[in-house]
C-alpha positions in Angstrom: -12.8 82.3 -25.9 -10.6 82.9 -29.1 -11.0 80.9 -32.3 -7.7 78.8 -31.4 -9.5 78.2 -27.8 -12.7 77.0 -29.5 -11.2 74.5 -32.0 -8.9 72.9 -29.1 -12.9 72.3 -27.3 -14.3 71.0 -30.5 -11.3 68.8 -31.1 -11.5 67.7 -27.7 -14.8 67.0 -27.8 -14.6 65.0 -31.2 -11.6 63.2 -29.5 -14.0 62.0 -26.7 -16.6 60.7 -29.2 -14.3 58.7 -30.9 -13.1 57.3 -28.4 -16.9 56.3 -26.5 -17.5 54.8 -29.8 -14.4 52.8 -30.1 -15.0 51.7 -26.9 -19.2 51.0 -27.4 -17.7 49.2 -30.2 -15.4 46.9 -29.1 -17.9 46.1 -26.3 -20.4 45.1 -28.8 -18.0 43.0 -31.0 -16.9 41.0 -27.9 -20.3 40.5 -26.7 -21.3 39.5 -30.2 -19.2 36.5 -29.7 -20.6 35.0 -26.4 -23.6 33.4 -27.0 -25.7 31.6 -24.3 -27.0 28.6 -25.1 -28.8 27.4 -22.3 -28.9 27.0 -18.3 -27.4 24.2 -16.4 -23.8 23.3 -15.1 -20.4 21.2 -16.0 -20.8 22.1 -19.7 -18.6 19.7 -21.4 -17.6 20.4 -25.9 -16.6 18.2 -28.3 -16.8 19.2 -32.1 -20.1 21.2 -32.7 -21.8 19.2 -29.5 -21.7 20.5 -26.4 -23.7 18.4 -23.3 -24.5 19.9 -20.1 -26.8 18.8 -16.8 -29.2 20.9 -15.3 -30.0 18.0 -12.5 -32.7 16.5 -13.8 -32.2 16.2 -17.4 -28.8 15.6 -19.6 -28.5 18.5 -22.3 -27.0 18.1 -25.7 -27.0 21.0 -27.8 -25.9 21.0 -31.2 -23.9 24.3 -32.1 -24.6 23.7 -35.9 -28.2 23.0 -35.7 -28.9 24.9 -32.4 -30.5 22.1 -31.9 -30.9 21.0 -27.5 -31.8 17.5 -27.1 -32.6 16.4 -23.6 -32.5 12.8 -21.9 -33.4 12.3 -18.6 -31.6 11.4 -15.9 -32.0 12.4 -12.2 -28.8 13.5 -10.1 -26.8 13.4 -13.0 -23.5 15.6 -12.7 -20.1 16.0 -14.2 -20.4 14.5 -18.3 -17.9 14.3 -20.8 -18.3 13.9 -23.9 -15.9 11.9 -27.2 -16.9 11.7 -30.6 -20.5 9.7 -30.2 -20.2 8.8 -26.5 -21.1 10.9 -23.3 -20.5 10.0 -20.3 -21.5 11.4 -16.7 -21.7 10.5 -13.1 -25.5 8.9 -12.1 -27.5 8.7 -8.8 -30.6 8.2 -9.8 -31.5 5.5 -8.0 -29.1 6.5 -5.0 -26.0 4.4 -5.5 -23.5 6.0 -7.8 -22.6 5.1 -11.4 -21.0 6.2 -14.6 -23.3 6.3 -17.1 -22.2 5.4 -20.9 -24.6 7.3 -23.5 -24.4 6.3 -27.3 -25.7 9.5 -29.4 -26.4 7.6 -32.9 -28.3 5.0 -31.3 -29.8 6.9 -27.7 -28.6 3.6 -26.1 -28.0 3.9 -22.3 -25.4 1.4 -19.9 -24.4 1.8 -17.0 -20.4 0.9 -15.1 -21.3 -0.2 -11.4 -17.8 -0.8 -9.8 -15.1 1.0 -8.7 -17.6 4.2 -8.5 -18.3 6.4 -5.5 -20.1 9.5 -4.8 -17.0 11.8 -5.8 -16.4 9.9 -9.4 -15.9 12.3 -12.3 -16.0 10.1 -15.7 -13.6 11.2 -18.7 -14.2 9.2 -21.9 -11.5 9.0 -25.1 -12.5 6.7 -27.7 -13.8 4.0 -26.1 -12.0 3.8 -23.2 -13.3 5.7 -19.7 -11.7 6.6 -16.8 -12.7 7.7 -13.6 -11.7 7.7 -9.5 -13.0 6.1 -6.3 -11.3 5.5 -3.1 -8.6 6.8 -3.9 -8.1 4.3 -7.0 -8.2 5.2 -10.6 -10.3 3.0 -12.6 -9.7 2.1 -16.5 -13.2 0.2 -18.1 -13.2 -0.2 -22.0 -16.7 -0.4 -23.1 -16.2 -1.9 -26.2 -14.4 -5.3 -24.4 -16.5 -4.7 -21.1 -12.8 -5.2 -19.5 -11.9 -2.9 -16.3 -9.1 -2.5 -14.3 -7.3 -0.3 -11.2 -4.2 1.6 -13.2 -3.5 3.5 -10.0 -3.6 5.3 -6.8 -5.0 8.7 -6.9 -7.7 10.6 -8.1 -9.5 13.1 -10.7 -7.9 11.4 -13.5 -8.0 12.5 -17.8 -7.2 10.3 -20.4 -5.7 11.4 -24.6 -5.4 8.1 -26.7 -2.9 5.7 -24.3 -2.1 7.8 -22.0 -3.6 8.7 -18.5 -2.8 11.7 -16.2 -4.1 11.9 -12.7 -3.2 13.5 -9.1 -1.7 11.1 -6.4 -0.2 11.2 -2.7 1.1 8.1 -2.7 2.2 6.3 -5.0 6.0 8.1 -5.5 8.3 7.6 -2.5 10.1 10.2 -3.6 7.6 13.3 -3.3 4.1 13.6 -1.2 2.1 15.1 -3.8 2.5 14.7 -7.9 0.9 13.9 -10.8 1.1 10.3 -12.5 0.9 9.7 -15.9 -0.4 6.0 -17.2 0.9 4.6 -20.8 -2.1 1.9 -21.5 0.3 0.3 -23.5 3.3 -0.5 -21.6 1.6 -0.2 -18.3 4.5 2.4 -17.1 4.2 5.1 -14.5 6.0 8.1 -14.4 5.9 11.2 -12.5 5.2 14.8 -14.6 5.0 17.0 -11.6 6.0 16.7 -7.9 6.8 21.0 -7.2 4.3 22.6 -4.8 0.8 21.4 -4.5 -0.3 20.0 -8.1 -3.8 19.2 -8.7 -6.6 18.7 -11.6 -4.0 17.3 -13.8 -5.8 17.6 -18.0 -4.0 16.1 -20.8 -4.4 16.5 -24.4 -2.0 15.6 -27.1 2.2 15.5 -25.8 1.3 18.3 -23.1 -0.1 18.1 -19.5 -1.8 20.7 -18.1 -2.4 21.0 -14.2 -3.3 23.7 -11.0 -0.5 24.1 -8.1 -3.4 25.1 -5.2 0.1 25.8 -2.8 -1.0 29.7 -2.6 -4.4 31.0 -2.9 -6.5 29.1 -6.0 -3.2 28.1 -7.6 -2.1 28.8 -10.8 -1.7 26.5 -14.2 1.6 24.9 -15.0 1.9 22.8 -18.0 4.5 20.0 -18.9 5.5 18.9 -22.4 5.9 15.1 -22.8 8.4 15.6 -25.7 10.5 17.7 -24.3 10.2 17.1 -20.9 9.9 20.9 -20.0 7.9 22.8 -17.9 6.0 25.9 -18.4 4.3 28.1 -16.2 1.1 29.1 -18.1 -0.3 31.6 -15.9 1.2 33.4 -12.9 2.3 32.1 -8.8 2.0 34.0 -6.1 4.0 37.3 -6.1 4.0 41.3 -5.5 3.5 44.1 -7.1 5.4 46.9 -7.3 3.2 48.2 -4.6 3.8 45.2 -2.4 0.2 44.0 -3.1 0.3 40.4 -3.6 -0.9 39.1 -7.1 -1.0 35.8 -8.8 -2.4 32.3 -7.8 -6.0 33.0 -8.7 -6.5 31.3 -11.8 -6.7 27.1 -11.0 -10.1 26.8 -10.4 -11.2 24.9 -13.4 -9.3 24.4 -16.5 -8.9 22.5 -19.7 -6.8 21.8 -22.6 -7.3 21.4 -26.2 -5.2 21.6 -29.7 -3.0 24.7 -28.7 -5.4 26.5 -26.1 -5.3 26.1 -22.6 -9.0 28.0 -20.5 -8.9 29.1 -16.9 -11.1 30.8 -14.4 -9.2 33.7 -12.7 -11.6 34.8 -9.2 -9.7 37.9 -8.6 -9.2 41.7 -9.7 -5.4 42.4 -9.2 -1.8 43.4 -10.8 -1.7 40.6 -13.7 -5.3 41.0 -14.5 -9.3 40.9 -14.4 -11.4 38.3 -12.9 -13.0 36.2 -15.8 -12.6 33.7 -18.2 -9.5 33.4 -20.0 -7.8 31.5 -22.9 -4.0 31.1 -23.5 -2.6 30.6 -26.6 0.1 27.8 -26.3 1.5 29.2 -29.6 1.7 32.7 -29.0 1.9 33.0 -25.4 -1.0 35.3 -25.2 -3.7 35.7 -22.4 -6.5 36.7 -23.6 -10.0 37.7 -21.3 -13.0 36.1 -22.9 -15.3 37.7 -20.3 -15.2 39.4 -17.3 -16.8 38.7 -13.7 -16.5 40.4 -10.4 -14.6 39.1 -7.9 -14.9 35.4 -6.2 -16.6 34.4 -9.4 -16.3 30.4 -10.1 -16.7 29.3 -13.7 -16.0 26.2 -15.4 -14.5 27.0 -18.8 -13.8 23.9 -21.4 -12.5 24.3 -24.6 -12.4 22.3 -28.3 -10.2 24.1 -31.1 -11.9 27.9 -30.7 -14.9 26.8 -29.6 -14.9 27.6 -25.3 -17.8 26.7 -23.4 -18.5 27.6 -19.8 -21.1 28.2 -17.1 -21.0 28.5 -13.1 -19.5 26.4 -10.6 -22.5 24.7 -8.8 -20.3 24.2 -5.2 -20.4 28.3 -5.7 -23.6 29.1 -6.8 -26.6 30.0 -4.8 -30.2 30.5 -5.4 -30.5 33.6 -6.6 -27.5 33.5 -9.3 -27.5 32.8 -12.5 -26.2 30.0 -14.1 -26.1 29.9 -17.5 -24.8 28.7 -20.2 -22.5 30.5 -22.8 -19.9 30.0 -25.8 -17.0 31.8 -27.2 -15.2 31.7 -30.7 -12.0 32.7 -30.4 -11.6 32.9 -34.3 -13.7 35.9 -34.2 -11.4 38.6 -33.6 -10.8 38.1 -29.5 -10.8 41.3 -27.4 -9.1 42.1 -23.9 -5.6 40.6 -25.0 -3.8 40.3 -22.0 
């Protein structure tokens, strides 16, 4: 081999390191930002707190002090957490109930009507909303006042307003999503295309999964201007004819300008995972991968994204940890 033959090999060669380096590099800067925290499910975030259930015990971990205190309570599934208040669906004792958790003073109540075994509690403030039958429920702890606001189910609540999914209570359309002003008591209707589901609401903008195709995609509406976006893709084809899309409305959450999603499938938009989205810069961005048919339950608070594994997806022998993201820290995998 002449000296020009050589060289090209070297160079090569030296071309190849760089680039396993740059790669082992990037690897280990994006796993220096996951951190796992614990083991449970339905991790919930709020400021530097983040409060999870492992089924026996209620966890609240302190991301400043990695700190994990734990409080008992059996059968206890699906908290949320507001400033100094968590709350969670109870069956301790058999029947359900929404349990109200004060953190400054570890006091402990319990709301016994309107709940049912399907109940998912979402707390703002002081105010708590959940669903049962097919009613949503509205209970205000700090007047012990409650009330019906509606028809439908899985409801979210941001300051006076309440989103939630419903079949009947526009004649207009079979399926939407409702949104509540506290205030004035008026209904309105944000959604009606498709199949629209696990509506999320934080600030002017409602987030929400349309399960028509596949495991639906995320759509989100903006109060103030009354448009809407889709934030992640439908069902389509590739220019292979392979369909794509539809795979990312699992579980997902809003906060500030980020919107997190589980996508459950490898195909021509992207990686199974965890994602963000960046309302502001449109950007997609994998916070870490999974195979295939892989249910997480991503949450989100500023840059500060929390997740673990979908319990109605899990079995025995998987893991199901806890783990969180900051997005400050130079994200990888933009999409």
């Amino acid at each position: 081999m002449g000296n020009k033959g050589k060289l090209r090999s070297i160079s090569l060669a030296l071309s190849v390191l760089v680039f396993v380096f740059l790669v082992l590099t990037s690897a280990a800067a994006s796993a220096a930002q996951i951190t796992r925290i614990g083991t449970g499910y339905d991790p919930a975030v709020y400021g530097d707190k983040v409060v999870w259930t492992d089924g026996v015990v209620i966890h609240l971990y302190d991301l400043t002090n990695r700190t994990d205190t734990r409080f008992s309570s059996s059968r206890a599934s699906s908290p949320d957490i507001y400033e100094n208040k968590i709350v969670w669906r109870d069956e301790s004792i058999g029947t359900p109930r929404i349990a109200v958790y004060d953190i400054p003073t570890a006091a402990k109540s319990y709301i016994t009507q309107g709940v049912d075994q399907y109940s998912r509690p979402a707390v703002y403030g002081n105010r708590i909303v959940w669903s049962a039958n097919d009613s949503v429920y509205l209970r205000d702890v700090s007047t012990s006042t409650q009330e019906k606001i509606g028809d439908g189910s899985n409801p979210d609540i941001y300051d006076t307003k309440v989103v939630y999914y419903s079949y009947s209570e526009d004649p207009e359309a079979d399926i939407t999503i409702r949104m509540y002003d506290i205030e004035t008591g008026e209904r309105i209707t944000v959604a009606s295309y498709g199949d629209p589901n696990i509506p999320r609401i934080w600030d002017t903008r409602v987030i929400w999964s349309d399960v028509y195709n596949h495991q639906g995609y995320v759509a989100m509406y903006d109060i103030l201007t009354g448009n809407t976006t889709d934030v992640t893709n439908p069902l389509g084809t590739d220019p292979d004819g392979n369909e794509y899309g539809a795979s990312t409305g699992t579980h997902i959450a809003i906060h500030n300008d980020k919107i997190v999603y589980n996508k459950v499938v490898d195909d021509y938009e992207g990686k199974p995972g965890v994602y963000v989205y960046n309302i502001t810069t449109g950007q997609n961005t994998l916070v870490y991968g999974y195979l295939e048919e892989v249910y997480t339950t991503p949450e989100v608070y500023n840059n500060t994204i929390v997740w673990g594994m979908d319990r109605n997806y899990v079995s025995s022998a998987e893991s199901n940890d806890i783990y969180i993201y900051n997005y400050s820290e130079q994200p990888e995998n933009t999409q």
